[in-house]
ZAMARGU-4260 file (C-alpha; in steps of 0.2 Angstrom, whole numbers, plus 5000, padded with zeros to 4 digits):
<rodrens>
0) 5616/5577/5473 | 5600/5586/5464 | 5585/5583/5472 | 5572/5576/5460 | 5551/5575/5460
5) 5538/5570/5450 | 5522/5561/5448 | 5518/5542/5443 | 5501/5539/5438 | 5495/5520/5442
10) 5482/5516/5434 | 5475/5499/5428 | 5455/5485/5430 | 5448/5484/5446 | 5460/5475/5457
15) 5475/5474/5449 | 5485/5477/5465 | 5486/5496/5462 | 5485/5500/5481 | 5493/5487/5489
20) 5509/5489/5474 | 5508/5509/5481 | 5511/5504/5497 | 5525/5493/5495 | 5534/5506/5486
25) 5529/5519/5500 | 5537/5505/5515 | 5519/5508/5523 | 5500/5507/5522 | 5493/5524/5512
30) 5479/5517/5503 | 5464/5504/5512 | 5465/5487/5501 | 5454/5474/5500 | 5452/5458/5489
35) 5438/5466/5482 | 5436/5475/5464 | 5435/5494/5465 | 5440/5496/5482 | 5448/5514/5479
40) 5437/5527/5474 | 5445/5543/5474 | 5465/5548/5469 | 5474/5546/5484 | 5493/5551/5483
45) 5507/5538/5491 | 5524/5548/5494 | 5539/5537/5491 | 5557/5542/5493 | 5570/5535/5484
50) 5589/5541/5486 | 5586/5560/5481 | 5570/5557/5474 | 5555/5560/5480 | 5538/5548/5469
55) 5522/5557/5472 | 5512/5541/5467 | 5494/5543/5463 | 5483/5529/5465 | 5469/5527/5453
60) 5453/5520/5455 | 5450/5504/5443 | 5449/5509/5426 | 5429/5498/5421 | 5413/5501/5412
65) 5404/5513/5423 | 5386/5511/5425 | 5379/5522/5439 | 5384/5541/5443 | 5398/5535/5457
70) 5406/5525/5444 | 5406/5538/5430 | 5415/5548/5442 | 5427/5535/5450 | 5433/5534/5432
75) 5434/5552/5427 | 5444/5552/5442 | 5456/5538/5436 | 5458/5545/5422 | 5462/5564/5429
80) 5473/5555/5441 | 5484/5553/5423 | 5486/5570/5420 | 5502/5580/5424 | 5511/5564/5427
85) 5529/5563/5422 | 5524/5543/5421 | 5512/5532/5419 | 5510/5517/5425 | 5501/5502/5419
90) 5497/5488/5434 | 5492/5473/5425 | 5486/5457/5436 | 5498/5443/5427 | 5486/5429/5435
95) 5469/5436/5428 | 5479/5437/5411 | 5474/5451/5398 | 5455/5455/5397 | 5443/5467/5387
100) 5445/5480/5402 | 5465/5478/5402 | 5466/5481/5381 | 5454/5495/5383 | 5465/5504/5395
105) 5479/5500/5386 | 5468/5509/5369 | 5465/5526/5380 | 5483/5526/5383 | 5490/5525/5365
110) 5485/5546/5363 | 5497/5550/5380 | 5512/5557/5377 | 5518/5554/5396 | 5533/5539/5396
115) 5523/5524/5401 | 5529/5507/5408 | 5520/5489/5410 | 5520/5482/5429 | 5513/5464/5429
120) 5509/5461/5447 | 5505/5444/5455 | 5518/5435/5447 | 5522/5425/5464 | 5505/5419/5461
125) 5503/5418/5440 | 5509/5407/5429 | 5525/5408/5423 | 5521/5401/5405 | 5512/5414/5404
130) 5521/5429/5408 | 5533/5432/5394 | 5515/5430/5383 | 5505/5443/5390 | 5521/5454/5390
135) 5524/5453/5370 | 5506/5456/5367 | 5502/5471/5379 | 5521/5477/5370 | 5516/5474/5353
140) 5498/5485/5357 | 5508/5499/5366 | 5526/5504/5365 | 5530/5503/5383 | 5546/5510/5391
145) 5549/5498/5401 | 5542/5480/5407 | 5544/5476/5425 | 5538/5461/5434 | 5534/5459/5452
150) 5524/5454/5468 | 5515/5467/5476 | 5511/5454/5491 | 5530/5449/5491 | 5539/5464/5487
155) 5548/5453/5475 | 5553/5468/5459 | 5546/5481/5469 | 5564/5487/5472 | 5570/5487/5454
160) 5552/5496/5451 | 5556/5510/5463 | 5572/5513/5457 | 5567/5515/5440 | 5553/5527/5441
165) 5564/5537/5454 | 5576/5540/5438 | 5562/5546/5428 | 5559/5557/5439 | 5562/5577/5434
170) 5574/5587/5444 | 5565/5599/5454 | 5563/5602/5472 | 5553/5591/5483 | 5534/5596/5485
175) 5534/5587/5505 | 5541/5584/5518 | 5552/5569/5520 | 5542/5560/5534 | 5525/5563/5526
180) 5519/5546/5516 | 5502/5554/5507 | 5490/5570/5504 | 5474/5562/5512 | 5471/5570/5529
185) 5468/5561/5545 | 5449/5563/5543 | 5449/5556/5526 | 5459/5542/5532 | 5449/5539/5545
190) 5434/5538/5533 | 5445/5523/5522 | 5450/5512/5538 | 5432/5511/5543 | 5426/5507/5524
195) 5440/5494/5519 | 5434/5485/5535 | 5415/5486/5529 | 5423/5476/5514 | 5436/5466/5526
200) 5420/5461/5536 | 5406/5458/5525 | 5413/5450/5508 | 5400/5450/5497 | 5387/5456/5507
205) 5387/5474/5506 | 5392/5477/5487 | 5398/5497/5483 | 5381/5500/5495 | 5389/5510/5507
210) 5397/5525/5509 | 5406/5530/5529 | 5407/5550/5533 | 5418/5557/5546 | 5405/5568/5554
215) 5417/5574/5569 | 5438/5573/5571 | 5442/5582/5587 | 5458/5582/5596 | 5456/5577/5615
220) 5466/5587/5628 | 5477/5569/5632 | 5482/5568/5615 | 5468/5556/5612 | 5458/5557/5596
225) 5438/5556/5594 | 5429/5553/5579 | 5412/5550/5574 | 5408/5542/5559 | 5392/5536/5551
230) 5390/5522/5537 | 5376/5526/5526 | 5367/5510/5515 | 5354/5514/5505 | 5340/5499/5513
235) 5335/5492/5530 | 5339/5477/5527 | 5357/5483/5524 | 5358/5492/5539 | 5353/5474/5549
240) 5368/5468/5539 | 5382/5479/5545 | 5373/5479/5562 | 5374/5462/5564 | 5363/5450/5577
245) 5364/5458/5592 | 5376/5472/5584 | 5391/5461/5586 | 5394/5464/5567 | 5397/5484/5571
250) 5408/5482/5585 | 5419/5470/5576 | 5418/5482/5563 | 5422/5497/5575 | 5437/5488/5585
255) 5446/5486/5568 | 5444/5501/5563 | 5450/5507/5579 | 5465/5498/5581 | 5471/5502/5562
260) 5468/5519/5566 | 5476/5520/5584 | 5491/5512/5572 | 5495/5522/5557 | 5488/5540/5569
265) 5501/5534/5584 | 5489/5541/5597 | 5473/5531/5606 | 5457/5535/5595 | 5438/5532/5603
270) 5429/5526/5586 | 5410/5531/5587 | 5398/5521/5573 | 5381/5524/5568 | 5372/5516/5553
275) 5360/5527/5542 | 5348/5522/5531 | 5349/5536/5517 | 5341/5531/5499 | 5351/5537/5484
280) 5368/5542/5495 | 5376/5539/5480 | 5367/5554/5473 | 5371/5567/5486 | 5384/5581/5479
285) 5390/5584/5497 | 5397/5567/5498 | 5405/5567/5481 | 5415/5581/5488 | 5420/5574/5505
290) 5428/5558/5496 | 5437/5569/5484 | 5426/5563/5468 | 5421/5579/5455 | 5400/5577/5451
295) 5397/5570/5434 | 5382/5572/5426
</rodrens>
């Protein structure tokens, strides 16, 4: 059999079940999901293999009308995540239904050249009247490939999805290793567990105010990992709210992230938090570069 490999581009609004659709079609957790819009911020590769072919799936930030610097380059980022791709991929929420940020996605594909097909996701949850609309009209504005219907959540169609994107794939040797499932590090990992329990945690309460840094990733001689991270918000009175009364909030906070971590690393992790107050994170270049986000002026 001829090995093949190439790159799928998933891209779609804030939460359209990008990450949690890359996962399922990885078999395991790559990117941090939440039920929070925006949740990724940087392109995050998911490795899925598929018979003899290996799906280098990059995962998009949300595709929105960005406002400050962060989001200017949260969207530059999407859209580069596009580039090269031997597909892309257009995850559409079948529940939320077709709005001004799905149709303006769906103009800024019309000049790629790259094969394309139409994924409405949630459809365990959507409904069903509805499906078979929102298909014929994202169809009639874009000539898709290919129309695939399916639960993220529920796997249900992730299968049939896989198997499709793996024949589009070129033939070409595989660019990883069979057992590795993504491109972030460990340290950039470890920097996504902590933030997607930031948005687990706090809801509403800490909206896109935060930022987590790995400061320090250091193998222990037992085989142990330590890693000091800080959370930096941008007011006191945010800090107070991921401290929590009595700094219960934190802890809870720092036990999640630990045991995710002690999870997906397979090795004991000692998780140390602190909370920095830092005005205007958002405009620090160092920490555009540490998440993998290119400056935009």
């Amino acid at each position: 059999m001829t090995e093949r490999c190439g790159l799928v581009a998933v891209v779609g609004a804030p939460n359209a079940g990008k990450s949690t659709l890359v996962n399922a079609l990885v078999g395991q957790k790559v990117a941090i999901v939440s039920p929070k819009a925006q949740t990724t911020r940087t392109r995050l590769m998911g490795i899925a293999i598929a018979g003899e072919s290996q799906i280098m799936l990059v995962d998009t930030p949300g595709i929105f009308e960005p406002r400050r610097r962060l989001d200017r380059a949260m969207v530059q980022a999407a859209w580069g995540g596009a580039a090269d791709a031997d597909v892309i991929a257009l995850i559409v929420d079948a529940r939320a239904g077709l709005g001004p940020k799905v149709m303006a996605i769906v103009e800024g594909l019309k000049a790629r050249p790259e094969p394309k097909v139409l994924v409405l996701n949630k459809v365990d949850i959507a409904a069903k009247d509805k499906l078979l609309v929102h298909a014929a009209r994202l169809t009639e504005a874009l000539a898709f490939d290919a129309v695939y219907m399916v639960s993220a959540a529920t796997g249900d169609g992730v299968a049939d999805l896989k198997a499709a994107l793996a024949a589009h794939m070129p033939e070409g040797p595989w660019h990883f290793p069979e057992d590795q499932v993504s491109d972030a590090t460990d340290r950039m990992l470890a920097a996504e567990v902590t933030r997607e329990q930031l948005y687990l945690q706090l809801h509403a309460e800490l909206p896109y105010a935060s930022a987590v840094e790995t400061e320090q990733y250091r193998e222990r001689d037992d085989g142990s990992v330590e890693i000091h991270q800080q959370i930096l918000v941008a007011r006191p009175t945010q800090r107070a709210i991921v401290l929590g009364k009595g700094g219960q909030q934190i802890r809870t906070i720092g036990e999640r992230s630990r045991t995710e971590l002690a999870r997906l690393l397979g090795r004991k992790v000692h998780l140390y938090l602190h909370v920095k107050v830092k005005e205007d994170w958002d405009e620090d270049r160092g920490l555009y570069r540490d998440i993998g986000l290119d400056w935009v002026d």
